[in-house]
C-alpha positions as CSV (number, residue, x, y, z in Angstrom):
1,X,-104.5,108.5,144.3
2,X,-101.6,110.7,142.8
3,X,-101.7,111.9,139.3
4,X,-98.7,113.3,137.9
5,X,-97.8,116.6,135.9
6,X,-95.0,118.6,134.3
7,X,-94.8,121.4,132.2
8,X,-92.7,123.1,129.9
9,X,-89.9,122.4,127.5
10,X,-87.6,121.0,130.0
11,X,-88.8,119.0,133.0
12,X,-91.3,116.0,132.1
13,X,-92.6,113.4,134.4
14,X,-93.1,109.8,132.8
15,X,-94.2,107.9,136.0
16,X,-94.3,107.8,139.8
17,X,-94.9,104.7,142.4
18,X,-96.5,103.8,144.3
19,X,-99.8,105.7,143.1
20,X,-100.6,105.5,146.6
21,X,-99.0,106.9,149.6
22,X,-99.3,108.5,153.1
23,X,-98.5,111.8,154.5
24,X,-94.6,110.9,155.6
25,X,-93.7,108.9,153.1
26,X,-92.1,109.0,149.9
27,X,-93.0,108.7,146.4
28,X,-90.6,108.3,143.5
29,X,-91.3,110.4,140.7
30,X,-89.1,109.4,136.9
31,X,-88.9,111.9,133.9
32,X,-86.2,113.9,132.1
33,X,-84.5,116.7,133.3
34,X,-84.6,117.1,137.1
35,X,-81.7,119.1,139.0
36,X,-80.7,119.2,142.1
37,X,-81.7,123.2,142.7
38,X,-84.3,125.1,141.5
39,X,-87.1,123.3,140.8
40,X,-90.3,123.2,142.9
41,X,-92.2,120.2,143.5
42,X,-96.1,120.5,145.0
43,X,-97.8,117.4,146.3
44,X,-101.7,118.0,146.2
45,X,-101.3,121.9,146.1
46,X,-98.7,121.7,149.0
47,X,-95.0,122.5,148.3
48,X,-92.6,119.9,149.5
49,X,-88.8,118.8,149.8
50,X,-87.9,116.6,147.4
51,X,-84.3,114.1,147.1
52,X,-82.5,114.6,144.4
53,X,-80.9,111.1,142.8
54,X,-80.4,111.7,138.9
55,X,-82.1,113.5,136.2
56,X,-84.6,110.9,136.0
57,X,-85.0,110.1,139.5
58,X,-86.8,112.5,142.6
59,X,-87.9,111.2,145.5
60,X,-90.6,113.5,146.8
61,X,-91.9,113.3,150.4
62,X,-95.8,113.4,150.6
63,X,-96.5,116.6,153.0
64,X,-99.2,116.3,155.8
65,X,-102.7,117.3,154.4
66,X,-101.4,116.0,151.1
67,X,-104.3,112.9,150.4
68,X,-104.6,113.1,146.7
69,X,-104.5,115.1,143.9
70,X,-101.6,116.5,141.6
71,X,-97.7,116.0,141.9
72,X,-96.3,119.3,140.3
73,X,-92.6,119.6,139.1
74,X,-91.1,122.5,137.8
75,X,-87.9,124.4,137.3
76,X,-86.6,127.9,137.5
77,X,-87.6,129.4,134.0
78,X,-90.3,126.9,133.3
79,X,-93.8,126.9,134.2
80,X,-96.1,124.4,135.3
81,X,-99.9,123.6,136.2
């Protein structure tokens, strides 16, 4: 099971699905203020590539090793944890 988090004044996350996924898959993650470049997104600790469809909208592939734990968005000039 994922839990989600996102610091700072500009990116939030508000919701992901499934809660549940395999290394290879995807998961989409919604929130406010997503781009295209510069942000970072971890998957259990792990970096990962992520699909950029809106502001709103990421969908984030679930790396290998990646079994539970955080999902991490941030943006250049923002931190997270």
């Amino acid at each position: 099971m994922f839990e989600g988090a996102a610091f700072g004044q500009s990116v939030t996350v508000s919701s992901f699905s499934p809660v549940s996924q395999i290394a290879g898959k995807t998961i989409t993650v919604t929130g406010s203020n997503f781009a295209s470049t510069g942000m970072t997104v971890t998957v259990g600790g792990t970096s990962t590539t992520y699909k950029f469809t809106s502001s709103s909208v990421i969908v984030v592939d679930i790396p290998t090793g990646a079994n539970s734990g955080s999902i991490s968005v941030a943006r250049s000039g923002y931190s997270t944890g």
